[in-house]
Structures are given as structure tokens and as C-alpha cells.
C-alpha positions as CSV (number, residue, x, y, z in Angstrom):
1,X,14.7,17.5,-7.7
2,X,18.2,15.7,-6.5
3,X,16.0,12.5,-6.2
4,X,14.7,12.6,-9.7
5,X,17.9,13.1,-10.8
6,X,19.5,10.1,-8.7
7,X,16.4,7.4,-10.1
8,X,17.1,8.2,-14.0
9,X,21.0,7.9,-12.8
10,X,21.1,4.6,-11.3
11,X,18.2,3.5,-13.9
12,X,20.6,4.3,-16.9
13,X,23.3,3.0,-15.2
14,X,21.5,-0.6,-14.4
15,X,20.3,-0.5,-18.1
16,X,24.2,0.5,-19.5
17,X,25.6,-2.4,-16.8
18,X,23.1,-5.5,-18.7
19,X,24.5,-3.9,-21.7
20,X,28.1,-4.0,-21.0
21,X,28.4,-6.7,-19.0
22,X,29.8,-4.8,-16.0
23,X,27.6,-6.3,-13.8
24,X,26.7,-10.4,-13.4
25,X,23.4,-11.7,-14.2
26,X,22.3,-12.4,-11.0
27,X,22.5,-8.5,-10.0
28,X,18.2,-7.9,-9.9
29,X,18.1,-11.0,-7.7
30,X,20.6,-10.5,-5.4
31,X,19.2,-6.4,-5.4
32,X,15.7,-7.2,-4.9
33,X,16.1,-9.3,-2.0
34,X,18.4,-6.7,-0.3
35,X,15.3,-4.1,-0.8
36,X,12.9,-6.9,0.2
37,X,14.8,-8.1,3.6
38,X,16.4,-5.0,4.5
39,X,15.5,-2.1,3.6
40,X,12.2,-1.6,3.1
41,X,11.3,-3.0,6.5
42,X,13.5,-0.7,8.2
43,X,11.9,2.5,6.9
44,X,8.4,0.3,7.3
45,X,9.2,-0.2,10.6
46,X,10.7,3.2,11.4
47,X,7.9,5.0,9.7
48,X,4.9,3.4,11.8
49,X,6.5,3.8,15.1
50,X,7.1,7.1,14.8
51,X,3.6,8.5,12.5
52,X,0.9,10.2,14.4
53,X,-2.5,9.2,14.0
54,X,-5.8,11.3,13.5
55,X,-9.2,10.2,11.4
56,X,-8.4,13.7,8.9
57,X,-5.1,11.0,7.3
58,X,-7.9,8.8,6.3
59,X,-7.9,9.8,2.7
60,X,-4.5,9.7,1.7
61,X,-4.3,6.2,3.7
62,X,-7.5,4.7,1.9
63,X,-6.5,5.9,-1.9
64,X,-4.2,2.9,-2.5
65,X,-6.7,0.4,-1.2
66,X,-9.0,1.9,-3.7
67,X,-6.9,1.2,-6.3
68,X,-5.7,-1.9,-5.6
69,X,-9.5,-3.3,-4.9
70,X,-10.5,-1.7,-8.3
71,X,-7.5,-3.2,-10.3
72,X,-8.9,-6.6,-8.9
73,X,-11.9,-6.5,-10.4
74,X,-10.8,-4.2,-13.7
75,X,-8.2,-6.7,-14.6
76,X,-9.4,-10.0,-13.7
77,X,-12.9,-8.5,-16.2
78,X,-9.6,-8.0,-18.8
79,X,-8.6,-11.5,-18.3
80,X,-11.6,-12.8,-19.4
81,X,-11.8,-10.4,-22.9
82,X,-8.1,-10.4,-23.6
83,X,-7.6,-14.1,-22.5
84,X,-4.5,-12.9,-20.2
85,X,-2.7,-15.5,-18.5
86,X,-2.6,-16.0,-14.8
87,X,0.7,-14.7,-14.8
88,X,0.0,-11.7,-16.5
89,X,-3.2,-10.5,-14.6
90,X,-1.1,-10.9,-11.5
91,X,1.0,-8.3,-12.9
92,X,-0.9,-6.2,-14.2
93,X,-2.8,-6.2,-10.6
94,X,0.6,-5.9,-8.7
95,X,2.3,-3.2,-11.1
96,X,-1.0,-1.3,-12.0
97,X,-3.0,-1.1,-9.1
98,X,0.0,0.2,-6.8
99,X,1.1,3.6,-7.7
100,X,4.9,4.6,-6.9
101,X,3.9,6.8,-3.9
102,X,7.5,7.0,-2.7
103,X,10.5,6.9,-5.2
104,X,8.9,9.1,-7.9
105,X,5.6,10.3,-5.2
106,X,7.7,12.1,-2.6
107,X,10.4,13.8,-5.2
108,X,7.1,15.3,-6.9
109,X,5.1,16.6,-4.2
110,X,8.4,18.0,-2.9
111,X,8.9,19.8,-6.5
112,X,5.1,20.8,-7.1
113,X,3.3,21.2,-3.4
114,X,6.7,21.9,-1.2
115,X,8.5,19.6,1.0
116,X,5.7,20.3,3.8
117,X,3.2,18.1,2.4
118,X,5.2,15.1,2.0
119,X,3.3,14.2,5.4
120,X,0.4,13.4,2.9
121,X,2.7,11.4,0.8
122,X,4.3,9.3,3.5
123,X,0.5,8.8,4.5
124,X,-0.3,7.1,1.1
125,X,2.8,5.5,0.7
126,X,3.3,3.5,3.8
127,X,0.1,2.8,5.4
128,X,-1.3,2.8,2.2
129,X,0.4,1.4,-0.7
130,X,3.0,-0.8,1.1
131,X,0.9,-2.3,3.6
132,X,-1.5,-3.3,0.2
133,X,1.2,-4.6,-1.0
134,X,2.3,-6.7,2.1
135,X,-0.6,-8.6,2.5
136,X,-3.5,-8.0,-0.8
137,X,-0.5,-7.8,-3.1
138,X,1.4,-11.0,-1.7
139,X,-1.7,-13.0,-1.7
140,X,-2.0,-11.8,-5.6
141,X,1.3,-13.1,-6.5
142,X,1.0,-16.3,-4.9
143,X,-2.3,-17.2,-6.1
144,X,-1.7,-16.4,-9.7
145,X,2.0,-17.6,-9.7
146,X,0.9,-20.9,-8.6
147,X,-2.7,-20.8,-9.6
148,X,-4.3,-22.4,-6.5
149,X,-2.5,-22.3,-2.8
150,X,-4.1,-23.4,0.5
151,X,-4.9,-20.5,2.8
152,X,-2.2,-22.2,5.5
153,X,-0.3,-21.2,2.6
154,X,-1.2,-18.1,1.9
155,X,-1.4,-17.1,5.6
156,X,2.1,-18.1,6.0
157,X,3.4,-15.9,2.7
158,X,1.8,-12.6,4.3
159,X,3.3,-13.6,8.0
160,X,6.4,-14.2,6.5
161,X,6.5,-11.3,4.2
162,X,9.4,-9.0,5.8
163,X,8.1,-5.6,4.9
164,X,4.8,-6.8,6.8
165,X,6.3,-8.2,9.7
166,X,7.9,-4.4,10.3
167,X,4.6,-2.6,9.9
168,X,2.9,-5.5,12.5
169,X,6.2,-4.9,14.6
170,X,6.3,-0.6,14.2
171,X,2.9,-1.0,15.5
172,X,3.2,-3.0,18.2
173,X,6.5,-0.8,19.6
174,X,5.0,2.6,19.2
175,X,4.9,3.1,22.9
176,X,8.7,2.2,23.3
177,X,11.3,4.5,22.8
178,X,14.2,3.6,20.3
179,X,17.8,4.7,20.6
180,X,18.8,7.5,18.2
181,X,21.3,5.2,16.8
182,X,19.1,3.0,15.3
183,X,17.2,5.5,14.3
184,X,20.1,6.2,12.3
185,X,20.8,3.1,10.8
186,X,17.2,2.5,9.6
187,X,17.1,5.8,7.5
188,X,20.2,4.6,6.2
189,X,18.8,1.5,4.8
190,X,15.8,2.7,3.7
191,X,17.3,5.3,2.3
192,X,19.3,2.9,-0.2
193,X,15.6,1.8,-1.8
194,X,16.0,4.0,-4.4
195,X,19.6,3.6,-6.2
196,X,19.1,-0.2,-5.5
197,X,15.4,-0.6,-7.1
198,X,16.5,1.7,-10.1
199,X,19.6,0.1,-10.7
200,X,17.9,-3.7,-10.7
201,X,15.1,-2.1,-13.1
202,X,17.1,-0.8,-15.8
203,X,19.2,-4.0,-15.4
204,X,16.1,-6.0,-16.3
205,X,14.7,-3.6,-19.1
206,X,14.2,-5.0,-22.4
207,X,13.1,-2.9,-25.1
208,X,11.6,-6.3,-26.8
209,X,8.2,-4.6,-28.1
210,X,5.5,-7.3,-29.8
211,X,1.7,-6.5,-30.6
212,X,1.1,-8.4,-27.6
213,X,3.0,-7.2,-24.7
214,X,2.1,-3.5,-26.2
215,X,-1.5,-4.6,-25.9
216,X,-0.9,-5.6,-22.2
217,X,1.0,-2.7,-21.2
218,X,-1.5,-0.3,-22.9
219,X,-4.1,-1.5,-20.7
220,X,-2.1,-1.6,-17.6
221,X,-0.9,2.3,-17.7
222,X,-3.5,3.5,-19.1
223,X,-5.5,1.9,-15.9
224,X,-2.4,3.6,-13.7
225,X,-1.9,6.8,-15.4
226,X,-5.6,7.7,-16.4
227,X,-8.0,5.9,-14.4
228,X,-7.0,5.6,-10.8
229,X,-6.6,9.0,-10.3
230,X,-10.0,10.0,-12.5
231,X,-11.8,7.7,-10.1
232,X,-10.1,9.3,-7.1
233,X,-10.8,12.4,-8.2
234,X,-14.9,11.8,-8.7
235,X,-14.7,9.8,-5.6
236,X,-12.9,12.4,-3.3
237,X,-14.6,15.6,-4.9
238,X,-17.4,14.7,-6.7
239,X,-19.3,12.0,-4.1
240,X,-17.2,13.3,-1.0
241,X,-17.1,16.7,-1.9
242,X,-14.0,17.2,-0.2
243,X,-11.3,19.9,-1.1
244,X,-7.8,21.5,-0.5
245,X,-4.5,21.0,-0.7
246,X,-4.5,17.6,1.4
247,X,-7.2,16.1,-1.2
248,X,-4.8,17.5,-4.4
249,X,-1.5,15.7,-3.2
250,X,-3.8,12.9,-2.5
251,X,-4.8,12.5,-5.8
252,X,-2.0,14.0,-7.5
253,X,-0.2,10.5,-5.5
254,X,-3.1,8.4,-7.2
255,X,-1.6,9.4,-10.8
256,X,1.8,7.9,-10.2
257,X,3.4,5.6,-12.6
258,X,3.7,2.2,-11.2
259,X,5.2,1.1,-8.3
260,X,8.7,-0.4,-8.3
261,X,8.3,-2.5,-5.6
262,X,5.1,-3.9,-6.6
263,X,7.3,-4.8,-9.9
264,X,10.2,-6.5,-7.9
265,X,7.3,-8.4,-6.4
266,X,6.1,-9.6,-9.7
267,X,9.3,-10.4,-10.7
268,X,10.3,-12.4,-8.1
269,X,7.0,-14.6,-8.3
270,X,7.8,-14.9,-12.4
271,X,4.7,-13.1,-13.3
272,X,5.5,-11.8,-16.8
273,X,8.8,-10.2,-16.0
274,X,9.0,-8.4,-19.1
275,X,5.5,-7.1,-18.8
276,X,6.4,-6.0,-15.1
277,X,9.8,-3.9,-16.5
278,X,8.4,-2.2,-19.0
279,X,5.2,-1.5,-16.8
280,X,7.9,0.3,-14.7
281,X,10.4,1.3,-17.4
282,X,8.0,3.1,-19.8
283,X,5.2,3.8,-17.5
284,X,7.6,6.1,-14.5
285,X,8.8,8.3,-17.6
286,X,5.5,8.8,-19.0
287,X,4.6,10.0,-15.7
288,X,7.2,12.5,-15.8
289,X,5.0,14.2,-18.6
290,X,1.0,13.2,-17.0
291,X,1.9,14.3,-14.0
292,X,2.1,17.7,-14.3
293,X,-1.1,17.8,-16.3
294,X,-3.0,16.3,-13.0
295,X,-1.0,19.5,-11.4
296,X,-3.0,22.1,-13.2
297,X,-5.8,20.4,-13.4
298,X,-6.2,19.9,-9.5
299,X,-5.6,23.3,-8.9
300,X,-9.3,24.2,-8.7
301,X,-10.3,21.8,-6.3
């Protein structure tokens, strides 16, 4: 639990830093480009060169495509009811459809399935949710940031997307060894992802509540917290009838709150940023108290 303990840390302590002026404004920014650039393609990169493949990973590898796909469709039908701006529906599709299958995922399975399933985790986390959000959650940003872009355009924001670029070049360099030393060095960045993201979170958290921002986050975690994982769930074991402990950490993964980096994304593409923080903000804690629900009530399957 030392990683659970470590995001509420450096999430208090961005939040305490806004509030005492201890740190400037430009600390999310300069923060979420450091994640963006550096870190999270070196663990992309590191974790694709290294992961073994076989067709019995396709289930925790396809859940976050599921989502993702699903909150397409479920929020663009709520931007038509609700009359939700561009802006918002791109956030709500960015922070809702991608589940936070590493920060908070891996900490949890580690807690309630042991740390020898965090295979499945990994699985859903990097093939999974951050390639969706390198290439379907970048073209979400930028066409409902800017409302229309050409597809040169939009081809040019994936290719240019660094978290993308490492999972095209981890790939590419499976066959070829890497020294041990930069082995090294790209745990180390990836593994400042965490105290970084949390840190830039809480910075940004405003506790600025209005009828209609509590509207829009009501539909976005209940989406997250409740219905990705119910649809998993009838998907994987009712249609599929699949079982064990592989399809319980899968889905247990679905029920995540939202994913941070999906919210930097949305952030840094100005889709409602204070939709996107307290998307994260609210919706990890509340998580803290859903998730072990999910626990008990996988058990059976």
C-alpha cells in the first residue's frame, strides 16, 4: 500500500502548495509536460520491448478499447440531451472512458489479488489504456479542442505524440538487446509518474461546485465507476462466459476512477479543466470506497 500512500501525499501536497503559494503558477504545465515528454515514454517504451505476447492477454488488452469506444458513443448521445460543449464532451470522453489502470490500478491489484497478477494489470494499462490514449484519445482532444482539424493534422498529432512514438519504437526494437543501464534509467523516469501527476492534480484542484459542473461530473463517474465495469462484466462473463482470477483483475481494472493522464491530456488541450480535475480529484477517492465493492462482488466469477 506504500503507493497509495505516496498519491494522497504528493496530491495534498500539490493542493497545500496552490494554497500557500509555495509553488508558481506555472507548476501543472511545466509538470505535465515532464510526464508527457519523459516519463511516460520511457516506461512505454521499456514496457513493450520487454512484454511477452500470447492470444490468452487478449482480454485485459481489449477492456480499455471497450471503454473508450463506448464512452464515444455514450457521451457524444449526452451532448446532444445535456447540450455539453465540445470542450466538455472531449473530457468527459478523455477522463471517463480511460480508467487509471496504473497509478491507483497496480497499488490495488497488488493490495487485493497479490503482486503476482500485476502482469494483468500492466496488460490493461499499457497496451490498453495508454496506447488508446496515444492515438483514439489524442484525436479526441484535438477534434473537440479545435472543433474541426484536417486529417494531415490529426495524423501528425498522433505521430508526434511522444508516449506513442515509444510504444511504435518498443515495438519495433523487441529483438535488440538494451544495456542494463538504460534499463535503469527508464524505470527511473517512469517511475517519477506518479508524485509528478499527483502533485500537478491537487495543484489544479478547485473545490468550485455549481449545479452544472456537478451535473457533468455526475454523469462522467458514474459512466467510470458503474458502467464500464458492469458492461465488462456482462461482456466477459455473461456473453463470453469466461472466468478466473485473470477475468476478476480484468474487470476489477475496468472499475478504476479516471485516469490521470487522460486528465493532463484534457488539460493541456483546454477541455474544461475544471471538469477534468475534479473528474480526477473526486472520482480516484471515490474509488477508494467502489472498489472494494467490485472485490467481493467478483469473487464468484
Amino acid at each position: 500500500m506504500d503507493n497509495l500512500a505516496l498519491l494522497i501525499l504528493c496530491f495534498v501536497a500539490g493542493f497545500v502548495a496552490r494554497k500557500t503559494g509555495r509553488l508558481p503558477e506555472q507548476t501543472p504545465a511545466v509538470l505535465n509536460s515532464f510526464i508527457i515528454n519523459l516519463s511516460l515514454p520511457a516506461i512505454t517504451f521499456l514496457f513493450l520491448h520487454e512484454m511477452p505476447f500470447s492470444t490468452k492477454l487478449i482480454y485485459p488488452v481489449v477492456m480499455p478499447w471497450i471503454g473508450f469506444i463506448v464512452a464515444i458513443i455514450f457521451f457524444k448521445t449526452a451532448q446532444r440531451i445535456m447540450n455539453l460543449s465540445q470542450e466538455t464532451t472531449g473530457c468527459l470522453i478523455l477522463v471517463g472512458g480511460l480508467g487509471n489502470t496504473s497509478f491507483v490500478g497496480l497499488p490495488m491489484i497488488s493490495a487485493y489479488y497479490g503482486p503476482e497478477y500485476l502482469g494483468i494489470g500492466i496488460l490493461c494499462d499499457q497496451p490498453g489504456s495508454f496506447l488508446v490514449l496515444s492515438t483514439l484519445g489524442i484525436m479526441i482532444a484535438t477534434m473537440h479542442s479545435s472543433g474541426t482539424v484536417s486529417a494531415g493534422a490529426l495524423a501528425k498529432k498522433i505521430l508526434t505524440f511522444p508516449p506513442f512514438q515509444a510504444v511504435m519504437l518498443g515495438l519495433a526494437f523487441r529483438a535488440v538487446p538494451i544495456p542494463d543501464w538504460s534499463i535503469g534509467m527508464m524505470k527511473g523516469l517512469g517511475a517519477t509518474i506518479t508524485p509528478l501527476a499527483m502533485v500537478s492534480v491537487g495543484y489544479q484542484l478547485k473545490f468550485a461546485m455549481t449545479d452544472r459542473l456537478l451535473s457533468k461530473l455526475s454523469i462522467g463517474l458514474f459512466f467510470k465507476l458503474l458502467l464500464v465495469p458492469a458492461l465488462i462484466y456482462f461482456l466477459y462473463v455473461i456473453v463470453l462466459q469466461t472466468s478466473g482470477i485473470e477475468i476478476q483483475v480484468t474487470i476489477f481494472e475496468a472499475a478504476m476512477g479516471p485516469m490521470i493522464t487522460a486528465g493532463i491530456i484534457a488539460m493541456q488541450y483546454d477541455l474544461d479543466k475544471d471538469l477534468a480535475t475534479m473528474m480526477m480529484g473526486i472520482g480516484i477517492p471515490i474509488s477508494f470506497i467502489t472498489l472494494p465493492i467490485w472485490y467481493y462482488f467478483l469473487l464468484g466469477v
